[in-house]
C-alpha positions in Angstrom: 0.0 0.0 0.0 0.8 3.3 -0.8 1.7 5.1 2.3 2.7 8.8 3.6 2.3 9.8 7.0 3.3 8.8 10.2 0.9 5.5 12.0 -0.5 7.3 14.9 0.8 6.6 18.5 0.0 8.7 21.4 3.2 8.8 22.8 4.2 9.8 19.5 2.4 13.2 20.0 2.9 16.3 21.5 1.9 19.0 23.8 2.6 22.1 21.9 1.0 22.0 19.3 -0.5 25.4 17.8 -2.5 24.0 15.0 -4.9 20.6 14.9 -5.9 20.1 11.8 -8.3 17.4 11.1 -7.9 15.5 7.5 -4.9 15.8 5.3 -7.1 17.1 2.2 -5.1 18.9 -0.2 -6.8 21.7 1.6 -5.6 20.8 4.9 -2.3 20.0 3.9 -2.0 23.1 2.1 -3.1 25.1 5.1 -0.9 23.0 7.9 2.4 23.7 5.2 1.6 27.6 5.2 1.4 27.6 8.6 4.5 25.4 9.5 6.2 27.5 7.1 5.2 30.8 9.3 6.7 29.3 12.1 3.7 27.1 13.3 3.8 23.6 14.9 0.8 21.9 12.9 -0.8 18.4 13.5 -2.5 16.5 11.2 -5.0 13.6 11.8 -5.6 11.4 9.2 -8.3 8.6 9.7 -7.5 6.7 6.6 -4.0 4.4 5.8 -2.5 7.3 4.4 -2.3 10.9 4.1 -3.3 13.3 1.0 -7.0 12.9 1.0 -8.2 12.8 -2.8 -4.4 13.5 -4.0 -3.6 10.0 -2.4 -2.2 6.9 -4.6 -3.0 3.3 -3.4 -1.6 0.3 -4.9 -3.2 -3.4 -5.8 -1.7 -6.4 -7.4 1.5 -4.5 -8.8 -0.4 -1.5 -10.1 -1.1 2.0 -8.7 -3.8 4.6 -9.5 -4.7 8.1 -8.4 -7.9 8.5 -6.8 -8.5 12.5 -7.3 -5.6 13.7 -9.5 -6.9 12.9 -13.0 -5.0 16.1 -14.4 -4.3 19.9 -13.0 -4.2 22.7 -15.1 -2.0 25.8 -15.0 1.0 24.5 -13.5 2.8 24.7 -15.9 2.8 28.0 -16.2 5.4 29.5 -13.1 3.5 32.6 -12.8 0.5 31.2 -12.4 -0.7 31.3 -8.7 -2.0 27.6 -8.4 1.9 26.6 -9.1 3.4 29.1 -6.9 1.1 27.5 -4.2 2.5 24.2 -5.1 6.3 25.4 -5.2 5.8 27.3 -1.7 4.3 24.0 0.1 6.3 21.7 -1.3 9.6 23.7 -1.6 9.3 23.5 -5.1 9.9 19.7 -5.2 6.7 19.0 -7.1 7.0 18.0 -10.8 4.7 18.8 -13.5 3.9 16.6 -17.1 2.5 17.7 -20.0 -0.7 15.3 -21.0 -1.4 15.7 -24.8 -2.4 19.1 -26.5 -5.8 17.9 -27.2 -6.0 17.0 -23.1 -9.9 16.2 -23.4 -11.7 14.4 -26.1 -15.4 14.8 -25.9 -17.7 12.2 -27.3 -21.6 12.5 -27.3 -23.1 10.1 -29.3 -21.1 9.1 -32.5 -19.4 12.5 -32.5 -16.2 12.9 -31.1 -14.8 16.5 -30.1 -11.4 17.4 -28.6 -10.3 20.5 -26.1 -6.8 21.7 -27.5 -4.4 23.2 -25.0 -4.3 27.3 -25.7 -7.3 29.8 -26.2 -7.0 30.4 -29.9 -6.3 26.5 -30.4 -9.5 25.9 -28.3 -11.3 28.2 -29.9 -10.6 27.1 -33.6 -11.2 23.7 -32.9 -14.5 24.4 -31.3 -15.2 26.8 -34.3 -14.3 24.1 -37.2 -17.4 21.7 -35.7 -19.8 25.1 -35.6 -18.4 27.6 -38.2 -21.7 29.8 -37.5 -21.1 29.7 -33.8 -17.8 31.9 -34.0 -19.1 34.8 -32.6 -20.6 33.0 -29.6 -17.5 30.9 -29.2 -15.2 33.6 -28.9 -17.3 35.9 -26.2 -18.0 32.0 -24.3 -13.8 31.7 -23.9 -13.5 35.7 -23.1 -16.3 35.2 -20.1 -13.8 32.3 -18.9 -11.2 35.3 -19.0 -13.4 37.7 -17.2 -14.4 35.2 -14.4 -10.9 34.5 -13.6 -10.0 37.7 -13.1 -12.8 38.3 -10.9 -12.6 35.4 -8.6 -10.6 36.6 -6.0 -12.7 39.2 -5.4 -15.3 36.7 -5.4 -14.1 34.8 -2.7 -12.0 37.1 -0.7 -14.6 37.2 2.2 -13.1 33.8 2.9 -9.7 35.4 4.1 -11.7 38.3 6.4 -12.9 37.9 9.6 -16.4 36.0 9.9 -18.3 39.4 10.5 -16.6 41.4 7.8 -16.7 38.3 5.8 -20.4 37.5 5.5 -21.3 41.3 4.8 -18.8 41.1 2.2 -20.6 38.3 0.9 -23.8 39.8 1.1 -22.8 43.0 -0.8 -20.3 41.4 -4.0 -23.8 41.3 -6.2 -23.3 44.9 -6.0 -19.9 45.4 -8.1 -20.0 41.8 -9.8 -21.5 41.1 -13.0 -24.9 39.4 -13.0 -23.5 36.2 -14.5 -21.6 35.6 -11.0 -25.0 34.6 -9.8 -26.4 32.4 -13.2 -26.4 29.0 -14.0 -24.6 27.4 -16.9 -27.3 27.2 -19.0 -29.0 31.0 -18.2 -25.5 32.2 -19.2 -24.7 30.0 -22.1 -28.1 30.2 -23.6 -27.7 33.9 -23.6 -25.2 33.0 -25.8 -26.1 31.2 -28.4 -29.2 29.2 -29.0 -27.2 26.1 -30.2 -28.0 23.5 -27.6 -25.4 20.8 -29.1 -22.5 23.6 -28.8 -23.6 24.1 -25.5 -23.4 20.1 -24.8 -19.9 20.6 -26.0 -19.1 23.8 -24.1 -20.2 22.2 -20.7 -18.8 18.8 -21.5 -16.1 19.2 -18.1 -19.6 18.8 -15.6 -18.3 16.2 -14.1 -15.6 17.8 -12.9 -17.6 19.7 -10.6 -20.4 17.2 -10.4 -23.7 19.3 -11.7 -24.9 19.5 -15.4 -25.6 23.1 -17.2 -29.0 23.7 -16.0 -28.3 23.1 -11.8 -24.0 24.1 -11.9 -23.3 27.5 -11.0 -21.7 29.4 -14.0 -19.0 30.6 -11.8 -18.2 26.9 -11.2 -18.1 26.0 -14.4 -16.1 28.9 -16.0 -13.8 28.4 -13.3 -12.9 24.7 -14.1 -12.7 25.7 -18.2 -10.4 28.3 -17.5 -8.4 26.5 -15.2 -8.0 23.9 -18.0 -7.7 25.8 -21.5 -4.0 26.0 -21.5 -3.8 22.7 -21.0 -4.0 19.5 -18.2 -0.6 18.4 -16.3 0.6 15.2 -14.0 2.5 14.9 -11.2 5.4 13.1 -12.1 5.5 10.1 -10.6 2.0 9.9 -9.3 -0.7 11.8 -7.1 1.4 10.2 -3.9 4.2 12.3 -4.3 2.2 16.0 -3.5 2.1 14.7 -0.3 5.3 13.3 -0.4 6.8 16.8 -0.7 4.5 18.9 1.3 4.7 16.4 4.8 8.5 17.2 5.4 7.7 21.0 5.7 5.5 20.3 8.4 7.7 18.2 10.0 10.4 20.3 9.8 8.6 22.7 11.9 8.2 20.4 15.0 4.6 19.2 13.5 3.4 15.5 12.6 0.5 14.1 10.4 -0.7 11.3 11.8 -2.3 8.6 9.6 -5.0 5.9 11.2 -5.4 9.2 13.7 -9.7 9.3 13.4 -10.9 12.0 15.3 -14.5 11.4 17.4 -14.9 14.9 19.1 -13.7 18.2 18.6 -13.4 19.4 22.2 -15.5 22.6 22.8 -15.1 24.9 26.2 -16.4 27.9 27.3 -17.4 28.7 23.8 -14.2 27.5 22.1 -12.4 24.8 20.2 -9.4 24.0 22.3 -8.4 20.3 21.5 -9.9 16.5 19.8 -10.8 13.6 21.1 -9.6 10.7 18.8 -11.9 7.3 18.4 -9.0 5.1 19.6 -8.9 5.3 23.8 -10.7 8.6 23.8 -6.9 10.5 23.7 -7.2 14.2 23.6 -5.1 15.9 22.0 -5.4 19.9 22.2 -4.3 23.5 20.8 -5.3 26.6 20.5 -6.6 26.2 17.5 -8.7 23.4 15.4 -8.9 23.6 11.4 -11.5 20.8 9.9 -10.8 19.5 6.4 -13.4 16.9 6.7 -16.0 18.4 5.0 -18.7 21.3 6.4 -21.2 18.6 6.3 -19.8 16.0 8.4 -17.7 18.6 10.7 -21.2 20.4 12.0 -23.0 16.7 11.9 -20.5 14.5 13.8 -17.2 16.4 14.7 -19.3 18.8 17.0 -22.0 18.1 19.8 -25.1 18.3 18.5 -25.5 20.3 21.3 -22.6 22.7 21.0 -23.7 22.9 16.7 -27.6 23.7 17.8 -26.2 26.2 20.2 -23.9 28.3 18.0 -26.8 27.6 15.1 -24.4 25.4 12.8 -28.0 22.7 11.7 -30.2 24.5 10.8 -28.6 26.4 7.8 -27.2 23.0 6.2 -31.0 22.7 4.8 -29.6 25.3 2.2 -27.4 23.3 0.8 -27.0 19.7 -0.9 -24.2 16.8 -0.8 -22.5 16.0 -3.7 -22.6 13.3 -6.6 -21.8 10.0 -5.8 -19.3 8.2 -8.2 -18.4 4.5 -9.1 -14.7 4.4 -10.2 -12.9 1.2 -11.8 -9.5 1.0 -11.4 -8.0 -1.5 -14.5 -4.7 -2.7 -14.5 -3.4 -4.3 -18.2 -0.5 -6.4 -19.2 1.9 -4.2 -21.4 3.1 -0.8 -21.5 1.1 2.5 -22.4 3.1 2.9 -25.2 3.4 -0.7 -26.4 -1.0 -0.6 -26.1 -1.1 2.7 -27.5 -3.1 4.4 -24.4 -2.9 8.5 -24.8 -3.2 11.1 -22.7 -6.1 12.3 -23.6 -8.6 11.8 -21.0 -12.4 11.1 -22.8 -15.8 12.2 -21.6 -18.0 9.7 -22.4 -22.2 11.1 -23.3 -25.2 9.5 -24.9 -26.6 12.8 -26.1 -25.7 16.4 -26.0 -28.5 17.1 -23.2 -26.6 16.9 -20.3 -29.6 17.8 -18.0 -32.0 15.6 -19.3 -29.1 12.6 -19.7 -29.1 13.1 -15.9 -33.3 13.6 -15.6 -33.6 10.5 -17.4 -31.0 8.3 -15.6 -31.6 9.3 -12.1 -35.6 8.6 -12.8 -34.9 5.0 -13.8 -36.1 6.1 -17.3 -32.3 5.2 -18.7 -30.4 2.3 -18.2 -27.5 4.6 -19.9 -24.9 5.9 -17.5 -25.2 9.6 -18.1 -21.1 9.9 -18.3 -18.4 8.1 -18.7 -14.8 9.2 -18.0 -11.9 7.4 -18.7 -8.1 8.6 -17.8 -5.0 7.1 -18.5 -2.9 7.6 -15.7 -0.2 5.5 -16.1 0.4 7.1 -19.9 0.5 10.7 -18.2 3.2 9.9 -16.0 6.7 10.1 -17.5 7.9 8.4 -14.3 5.7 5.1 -14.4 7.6 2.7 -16.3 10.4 2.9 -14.6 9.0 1.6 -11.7 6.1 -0.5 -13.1 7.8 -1.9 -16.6 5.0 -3.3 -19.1 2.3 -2.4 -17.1 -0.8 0.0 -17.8 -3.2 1.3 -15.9 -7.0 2.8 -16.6 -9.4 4.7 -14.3 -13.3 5.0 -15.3 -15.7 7.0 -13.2 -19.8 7.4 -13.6 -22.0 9.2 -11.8 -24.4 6.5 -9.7 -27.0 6.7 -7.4 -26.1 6.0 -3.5 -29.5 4.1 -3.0 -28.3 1.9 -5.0 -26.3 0.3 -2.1 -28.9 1.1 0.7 -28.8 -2.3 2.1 -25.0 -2.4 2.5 -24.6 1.1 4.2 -23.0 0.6 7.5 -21.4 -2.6 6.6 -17.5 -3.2 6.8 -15.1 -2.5 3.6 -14.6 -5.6 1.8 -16.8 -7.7 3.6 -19.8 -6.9 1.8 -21.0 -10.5 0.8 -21.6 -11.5 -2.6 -24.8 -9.7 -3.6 -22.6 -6.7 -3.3 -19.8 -8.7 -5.1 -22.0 -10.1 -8.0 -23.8 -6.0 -8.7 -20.3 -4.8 -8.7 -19.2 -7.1 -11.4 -22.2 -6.2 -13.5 -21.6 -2.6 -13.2 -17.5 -3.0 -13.6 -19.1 -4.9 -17.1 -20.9 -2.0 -18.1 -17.7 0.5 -17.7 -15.2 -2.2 -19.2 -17.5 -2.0 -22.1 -17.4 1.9 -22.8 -13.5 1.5 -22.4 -13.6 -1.2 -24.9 -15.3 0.8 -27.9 -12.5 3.2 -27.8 -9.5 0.4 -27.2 -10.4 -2.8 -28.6 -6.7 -3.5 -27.9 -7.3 -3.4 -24.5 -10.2 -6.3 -23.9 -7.0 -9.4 -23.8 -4.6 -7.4 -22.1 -6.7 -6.9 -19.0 -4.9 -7.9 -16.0 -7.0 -6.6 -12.6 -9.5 -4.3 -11.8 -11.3 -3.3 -8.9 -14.5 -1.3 -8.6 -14.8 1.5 -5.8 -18.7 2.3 -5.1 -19.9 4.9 -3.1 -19.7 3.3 0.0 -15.9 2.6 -0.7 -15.7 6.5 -0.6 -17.6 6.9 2.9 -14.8 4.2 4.1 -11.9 6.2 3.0 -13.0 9.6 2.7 -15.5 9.9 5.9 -18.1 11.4 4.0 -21.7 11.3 4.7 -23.0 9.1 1.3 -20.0 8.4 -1.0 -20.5 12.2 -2.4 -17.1 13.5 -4.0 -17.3 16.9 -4.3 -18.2 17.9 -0.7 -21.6 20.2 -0.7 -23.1 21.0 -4.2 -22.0 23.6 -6.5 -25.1 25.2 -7.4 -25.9 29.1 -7.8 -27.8 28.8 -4.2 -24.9 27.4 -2.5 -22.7 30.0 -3.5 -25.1 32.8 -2.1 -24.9 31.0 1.5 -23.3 33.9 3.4 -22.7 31.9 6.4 -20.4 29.6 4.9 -17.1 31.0 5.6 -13.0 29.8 6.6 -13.8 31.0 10.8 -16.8 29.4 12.3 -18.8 31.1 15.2 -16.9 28.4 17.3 -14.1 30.6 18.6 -10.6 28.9 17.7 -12.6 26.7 15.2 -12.2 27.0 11.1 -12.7 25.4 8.2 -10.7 24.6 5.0 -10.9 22.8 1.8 -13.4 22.3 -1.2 -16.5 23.4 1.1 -15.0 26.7 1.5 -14.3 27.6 -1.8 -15.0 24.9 -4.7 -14.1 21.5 -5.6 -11.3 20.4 -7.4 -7.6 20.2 -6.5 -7.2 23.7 -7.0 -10.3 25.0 -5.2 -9.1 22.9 -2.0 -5.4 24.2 -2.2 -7.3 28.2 -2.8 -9.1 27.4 0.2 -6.0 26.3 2.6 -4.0 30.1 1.4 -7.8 31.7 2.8 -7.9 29.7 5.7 -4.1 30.1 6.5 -4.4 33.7 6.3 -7.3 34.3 8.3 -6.3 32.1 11.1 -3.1 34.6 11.3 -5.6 37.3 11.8 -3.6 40.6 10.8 -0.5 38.9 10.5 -2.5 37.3 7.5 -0.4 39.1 5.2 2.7 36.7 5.1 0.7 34.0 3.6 0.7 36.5 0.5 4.2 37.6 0.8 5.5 34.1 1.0 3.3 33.4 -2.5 4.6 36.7 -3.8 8.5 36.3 -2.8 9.0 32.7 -4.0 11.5 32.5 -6.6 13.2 30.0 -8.7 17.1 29.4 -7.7 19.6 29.0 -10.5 19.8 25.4 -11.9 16.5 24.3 -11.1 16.5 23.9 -7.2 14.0 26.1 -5.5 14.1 28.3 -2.3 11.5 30.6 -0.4 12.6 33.8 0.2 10.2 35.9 2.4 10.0 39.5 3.3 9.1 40.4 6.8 7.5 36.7 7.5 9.2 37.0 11.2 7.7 38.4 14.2 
């Protein structure tokens, strides 16, 4: 098994601690390095074998797969501020790969269309399938343009205290354009009236989990625009971000702790000073408590419902929604990416162009057709793999699903699931193996293992409430939750990670800068000057410098 993270140990823990953060989320890890880096000692409990969250790697039968990191845009660009992120947490130790220019190929039906890398290069191949769309095309990929820009004005309440935060919240409609506060489809249809080029357009949903008509547009530009230049791998695997990023903290006198599940988050007088963990009922304690394990499940089970009803954490989570819930098959195959000519072209999978109603229709029982179908090629992304895995391939395939769909095993322990569980998984994994196979024949005899991961496979791991991967739902109401915010009313008690900001990799690491900075209150400033003063050393190696990050 893949492994990063220290096994947890009481004795192994300390007294001093400044910093408890709960889950090692790309969002909590991100948060915990900033911190450690500012002179903080930071632990981090992790309940599952190993640390990283959905940037983990887990191995099987001689292969290994990413569970989260299908690709990352922008990182390979220096400048950009997702990378400097990376460089500053992991001392600049994390590697980037190129997948292929055209990094998404889109098929809907018996049409197949591809996302090139760079905004003219998009654009033009979008244009050459709809030469009468070029007009909307080109003011669809300048919206992208003008959403980025505005973002961090968009969620810069985050970083300010809770107060200031929520009224800032409550006032951005007020110098932000309307479209902030649209769906996809209101803002695309205002576009063109072209419903199969807006299929194509909004043919990323499942990154963020919610088709055109329920996704907020500021979700969904978001994700495009993170992606247009291009998607990127971390060579030698999702494992090594945390691989790079755990030694910081350490360095600083912290730990993160794996098999470390937290039952409690101790609450006194009004404020968060310490956990309990489930194993002997050990507290550990600090001044302060950061929860990267979801807004959902931190207000439900971290707190007591007592202490949540009294600082009124239940009642507003009626305003918001979990998540899709995912199957994912992870294939192994005998032979080499190159030698069975896998890309790295990741492919998105639709029966129609209709992405709301391909949803309406499958989630009604009306459709027996999976609504999407992604398939990535890991093991052909990473320059790194065959060295250490020589003829060997590896696939991932997700779908949406539907958690009631494994009702009558909820509760029930990983693995031991019996074999009605065993025998609906192998008819699904069929199903999956079969949309792979229509776009690889070669593939069908060189299939070594696989092993499907239902939704209740993600509650095990992930400690989520119903195998949902994207935390709380992306939609234009749960943007407009003013309460939702980095600092909770719980003094000494904040949040961090995709429920904060958005999903995704880079929404989670956003969301541990925001948290970092406003758990330094007005010494929040050195998180920026440590993004801002990160440079490049001569010959490749990396250093931080920062200005005035002392005292």
């Amino acid at each position: 098994m893949k492994r990063t993270g220290t096994r947890f140990r009481p004795r192994l823990a300390r007294d001093d601690y400044d910093v408890i953060v709960i889950g090692s989320g790309i969002g909590g890890l991100t948060a915990a390095a900033l911190l450690s880096k500012l002179g903080k000692r930071v632990c981090v409990l992790e309940q599952h074998y190993t640390a990283g969250g959905y940037t983990h790697s887990y191995e099987r039968e001689g292969y290994e797969w990413d569970v989260g990191v299908h690709y990352i845009g922008e990182v390979h660009k220096p400048w950009s501020v997702i990378r400097r992120v990376f460089d500053v947490i992991s001392d600049g130790k994390i590697e980037w790969a190129p997948m292929d220019a055209h990094y998404d190929r889109i098929v809907i039906g018996d049409k197949t269309y591809d996302y090139v890398a760079g905004r003219e290069a998009f654009k033009a191949e979008i244009k050459r399938h709809f030469p009468d769309e070029a007009a909307a095309i080109d003011r669809y990929v300048d919206l992208l343009s003008e959403v980025s820009a505005r973002v961090p004005r968009f969620f810069a309440g985050q970083a300010m205290p809770r107060a200031l935060g929520m009224l800032y919240a409550r006032l951005r409609r007020m110098w932000l354009p309307a479209y902030f506060f649209q769906s996809t489809r209101e803002v695309l249809e205002g576009l063109t009236s072209n419903q199969e080029l807006i299929g194509v357009l909004t043919a990323q949903w499942g990154d963020y989990g919610l088709p055109p008509a329920k996704a907020a547009f500021v979700m969904h530009a978001m994700v495009a625009k993170h992606y247009i230049t291009g998607g990127n791998y971390p060579v030698g695997g999702a494992t090594k971000i945390s691989e790079h990023i755990i030694p910081l903290i350490e360095a600083a006198g912290g730990h993160v702790f794996t098999y470390a599940g937290v039952d409690k988050i101790l609450v006194e007088n009004g404020r968060a000073v310490g956990v309990r963990m489930h194993k002997d009922g050990v507290e550990i304690r600090a001044p302060q408590i950061v929860s990267c394990a979801g807004l959902v499940p931190t207000y439900t089970r971290l707190l007591d419902s007592q202490v949540a009803s009294e600082h009124g954490l239940l009642a507003p989570l009626k305003q918001v929604e979990l998540s899709a819930a995912t199957l994912c098959l992870y294939a192994g195959f005998k032979g080499s990416a190159a030698e069975l000519g896998l890309p790295k072209t990741n492919y998105w999978v639709y029966p129609g162009h209709d992405h709301d109603r391909n949803i309406d229709r499958f989630m009604s029982g009306q459709s027996g057709d999976m609504p999407l179908i992604y398939i990535s090629f890991p093991s052909a992304k990473d320059p790194a793999w065959d060295a250490q895995y020589p003829h060997k391939a590896t696939v991932e395939i997700v779908a949406p699903t539907q958690p009631q769909w494994f009702a009558q095993w909820k509760g029930s322990t990983w693995g031991k699931r019996g074999a009605e569980y065993e025998a609906f998984k192998a008819q699904l994994t069929e199903q999956l193996l079969d949309t792979l196979y229509r776009h690889h024949p070669q593939l069908r005899e060189a299939l070594d293992f696989c092993e499907l991961a239902t939704p209740l496979s993600t509650e095990w791991f992930q400690w989520n409430e119903q195998g949902e991967i994207y935390g709380i739902d992306h939609t234009v109401q749960r943007f407009d939750q003013h309460w939702i915010h980095s600092q909770t009313p719980i003094k000494g008690l904040y949040l961090t990670g995709a429920d904060t900001v958005t999903a995704g990799v880079g929404g989670a690491l956003m969301a541990g800068v925001l948290t970092a900075t406003r758990m330094l209150g007005w010494r929040g400033y050195q998180v920026g000057g440590l993004l801002k003063n990160w440079k490049s050393a001569p010959g490749g190696d990396a250093r931080s410098e920062v200005a005035g990050a002392e005292g």
